[in-house]
C-alpha positions as CSV (number, residue, x, y, z in Angstrom):
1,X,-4.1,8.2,172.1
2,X,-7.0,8.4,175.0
3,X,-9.3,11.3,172.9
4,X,-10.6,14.1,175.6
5,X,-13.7,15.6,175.1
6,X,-11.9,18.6,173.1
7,X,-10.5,15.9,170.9
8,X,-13.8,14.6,170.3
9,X,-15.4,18.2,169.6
10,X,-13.7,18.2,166.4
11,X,-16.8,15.7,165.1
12,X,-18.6,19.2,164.8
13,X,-16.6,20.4,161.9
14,X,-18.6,19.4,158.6
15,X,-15.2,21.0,156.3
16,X,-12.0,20.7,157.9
17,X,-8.4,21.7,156.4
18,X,-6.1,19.5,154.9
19,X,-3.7,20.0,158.1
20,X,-6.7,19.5,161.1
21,X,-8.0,16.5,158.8
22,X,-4.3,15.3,158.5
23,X,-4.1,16.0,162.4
24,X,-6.9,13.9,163.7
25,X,-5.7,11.0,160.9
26,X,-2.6,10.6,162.7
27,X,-4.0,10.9,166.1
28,X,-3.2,14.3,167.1
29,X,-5.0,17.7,168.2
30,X,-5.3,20.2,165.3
31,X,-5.2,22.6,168.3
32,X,-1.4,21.9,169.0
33,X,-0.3,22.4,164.9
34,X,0.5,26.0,164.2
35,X,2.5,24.7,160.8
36,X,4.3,21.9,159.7
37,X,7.5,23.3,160.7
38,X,6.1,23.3,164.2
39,X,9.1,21.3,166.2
40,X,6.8,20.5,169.3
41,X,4.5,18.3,166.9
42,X,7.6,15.9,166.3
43,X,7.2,12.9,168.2
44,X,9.0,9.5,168.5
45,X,5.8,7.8,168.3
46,X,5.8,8.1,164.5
47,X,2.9,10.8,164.9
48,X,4.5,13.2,162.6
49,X,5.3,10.7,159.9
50,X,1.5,9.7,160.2
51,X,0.5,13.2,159.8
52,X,2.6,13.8,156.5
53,X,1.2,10.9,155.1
54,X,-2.3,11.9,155.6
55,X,-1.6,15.3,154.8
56,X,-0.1,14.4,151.1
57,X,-2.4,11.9,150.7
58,X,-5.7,14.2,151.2
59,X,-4.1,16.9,149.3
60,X,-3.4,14.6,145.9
61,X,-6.9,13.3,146.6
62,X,-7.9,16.8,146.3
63,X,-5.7,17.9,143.0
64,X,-7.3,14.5,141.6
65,X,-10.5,15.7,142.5
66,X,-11.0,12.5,144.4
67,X,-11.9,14.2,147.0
68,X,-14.7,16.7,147.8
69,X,-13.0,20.2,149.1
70,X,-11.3,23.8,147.9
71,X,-7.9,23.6,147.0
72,X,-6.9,27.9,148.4
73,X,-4.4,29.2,146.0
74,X,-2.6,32.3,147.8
75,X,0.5,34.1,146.0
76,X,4.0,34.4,147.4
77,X,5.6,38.2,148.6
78,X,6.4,38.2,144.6
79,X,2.9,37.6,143.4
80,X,3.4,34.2,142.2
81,X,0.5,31.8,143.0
82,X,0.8,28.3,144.9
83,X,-1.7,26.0,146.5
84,X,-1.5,26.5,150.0
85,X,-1.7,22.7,151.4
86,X,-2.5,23.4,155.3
87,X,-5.8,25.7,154.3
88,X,-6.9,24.1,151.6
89,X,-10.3,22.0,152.9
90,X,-11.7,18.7,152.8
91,X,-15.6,17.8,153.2
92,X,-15.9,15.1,156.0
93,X,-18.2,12.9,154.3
94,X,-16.2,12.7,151.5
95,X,-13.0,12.2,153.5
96,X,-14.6,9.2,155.5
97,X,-16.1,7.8,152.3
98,X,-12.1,8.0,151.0
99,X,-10.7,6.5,154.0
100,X,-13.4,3.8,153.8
101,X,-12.6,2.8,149.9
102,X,-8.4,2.4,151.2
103,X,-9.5,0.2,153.9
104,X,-9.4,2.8,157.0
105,X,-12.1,2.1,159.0
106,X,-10.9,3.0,162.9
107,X,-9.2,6.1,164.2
108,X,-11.0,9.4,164.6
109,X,-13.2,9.6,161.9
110,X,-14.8,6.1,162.6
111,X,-15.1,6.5,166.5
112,X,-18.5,4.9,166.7
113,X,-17.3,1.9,164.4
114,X,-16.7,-1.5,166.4
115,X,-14.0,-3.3,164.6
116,X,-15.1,-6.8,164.5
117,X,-13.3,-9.8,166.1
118,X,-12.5,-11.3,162.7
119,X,-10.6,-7.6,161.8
120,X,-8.9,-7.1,165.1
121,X,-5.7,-8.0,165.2
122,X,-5.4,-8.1,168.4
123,X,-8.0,-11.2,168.9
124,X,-7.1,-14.4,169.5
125,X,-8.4,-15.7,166.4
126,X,-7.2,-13.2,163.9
127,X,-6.7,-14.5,160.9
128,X,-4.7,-11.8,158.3
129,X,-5.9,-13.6,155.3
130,X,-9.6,-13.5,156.1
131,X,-9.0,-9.4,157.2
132,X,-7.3,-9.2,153.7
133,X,-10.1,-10.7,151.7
134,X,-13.0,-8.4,153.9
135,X,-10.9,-5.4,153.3
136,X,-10.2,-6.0,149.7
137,X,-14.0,-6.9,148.6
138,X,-15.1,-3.7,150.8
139,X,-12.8,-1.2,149.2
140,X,-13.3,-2.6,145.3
141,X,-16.6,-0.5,145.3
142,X,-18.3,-0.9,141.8
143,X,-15.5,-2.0,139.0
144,X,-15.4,-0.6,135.8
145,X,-13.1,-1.7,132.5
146,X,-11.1,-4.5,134.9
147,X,-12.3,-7.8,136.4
148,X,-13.2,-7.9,140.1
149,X,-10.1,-10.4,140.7
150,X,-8.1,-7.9,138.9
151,X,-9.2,-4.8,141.1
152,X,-8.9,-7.1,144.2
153,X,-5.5,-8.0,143.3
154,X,-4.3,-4.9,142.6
155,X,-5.8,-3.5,146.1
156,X,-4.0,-6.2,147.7
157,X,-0.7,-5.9,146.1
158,X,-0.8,-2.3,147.5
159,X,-2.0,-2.9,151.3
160,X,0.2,-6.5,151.1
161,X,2.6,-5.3,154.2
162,X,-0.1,-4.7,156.2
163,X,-1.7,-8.1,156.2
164,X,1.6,-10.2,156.1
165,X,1.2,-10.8,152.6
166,X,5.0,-10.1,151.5
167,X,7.9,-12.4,151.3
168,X,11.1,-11.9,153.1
169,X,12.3,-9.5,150.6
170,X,8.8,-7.3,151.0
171,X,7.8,-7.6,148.1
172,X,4.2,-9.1,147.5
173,X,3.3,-12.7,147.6
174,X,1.4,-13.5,144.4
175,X,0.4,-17.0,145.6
176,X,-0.7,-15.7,148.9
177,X,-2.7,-12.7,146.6
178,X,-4.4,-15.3,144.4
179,X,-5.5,-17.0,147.1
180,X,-7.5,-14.1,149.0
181,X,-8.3,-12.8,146.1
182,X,-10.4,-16.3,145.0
183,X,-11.5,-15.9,148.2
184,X,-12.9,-12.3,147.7
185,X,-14.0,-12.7,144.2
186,X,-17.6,-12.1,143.7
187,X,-17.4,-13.4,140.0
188,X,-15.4,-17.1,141.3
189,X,-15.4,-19.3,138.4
190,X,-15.7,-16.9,135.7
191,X,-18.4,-13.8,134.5
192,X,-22.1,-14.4,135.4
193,X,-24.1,-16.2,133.1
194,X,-26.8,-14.4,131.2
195,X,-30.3,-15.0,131.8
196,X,-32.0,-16.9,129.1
């Protein structure tokens, strides 16, 4: 999606609801979403799929307190209280730092962020394996109660579709997974060794 200059005004909003923040995730105008059952906002390039992704993802980000933001709780015609999803809001900062620790790194929220050549993979010389390992080490952050190669594992069992790293099946390819995961591993060859 070419982004317009009103597109681009949304970089002003420092708190943005779950459903603009969802919006601009998957590529769309906030502007043009009245609600989720908003027919016009269906499109057969997957954007509404995108957009209740993002949408359920950021609000269970929220509810896991993941996520910096106000969860508004508004009652039904019978009084009955519910978290209202769409107005509930979402601190930037903390989204982009979110996005960051999943591996997201382009799209809206990182518009003055040059993907390198080595994580495009649209260049010539992309090589999935290499994106794996640079995604994996940058979205471990600080590990606590596992092993790095554990953590990096586990991160690349869950992201292994999107660097080719399943079998024919889908499932994940542990051999492929140990390998970028030696390659990612800060600790290779066992725990640092205690100064003396």
């Amino acid at each position: 999606m070419e982004e317009d200059d009103n597109l681009a005004l949304w970089r002003l909003c420092e708190t943005l609801t779950v459903q603009e923040a969802a919006c601009l995730i998957a590529g769309a105008d906030p502007a043009e979403v009245d609600s989720v059952e908003n027919a016009g906002f269906y499109k057969a390039d997957g954007t509404f799929t995108r957009y209740m992704a993002a949408k359920t993802a950021i609000f269970r980000a929220l509810e896991a307190d993941r996520l910096k933001g106000k969860i508004l709780v508004d009652t039904d015609g019978f009084g009955v209280p519910f978290n209202n999803i769409n107005q509930s809001t979402v601190e930037v900062e903390s989204l982009r730092d979110w996005l960051r620790q999943r591996g997201v790194t382009n799209g809206f929220f990182f518009h003055d962020a040059k993907v390198p050549d080595y994580m495009n993979p649209e260049h010539p010389r992309y090589a999935p394996k290499l994106a794996a390992a640079v995604s994996a080490w940058l979205a471990a952050g600080e590990v606590a109660g596992r092993s790095p190669k554990e953590t990096l594992k586990k991160w690349l069992r869950e992201h292994a579709a999107q660097f080719g790293l399943t079998k024919e099946d889908g499932s994940p390819n542990e051999q492929g997974i140990e390998e970028v995961a030696k390659v990612a591993n800060w600790q290779f060859g066992g725990a640092p060794k205690t100064p003396g």
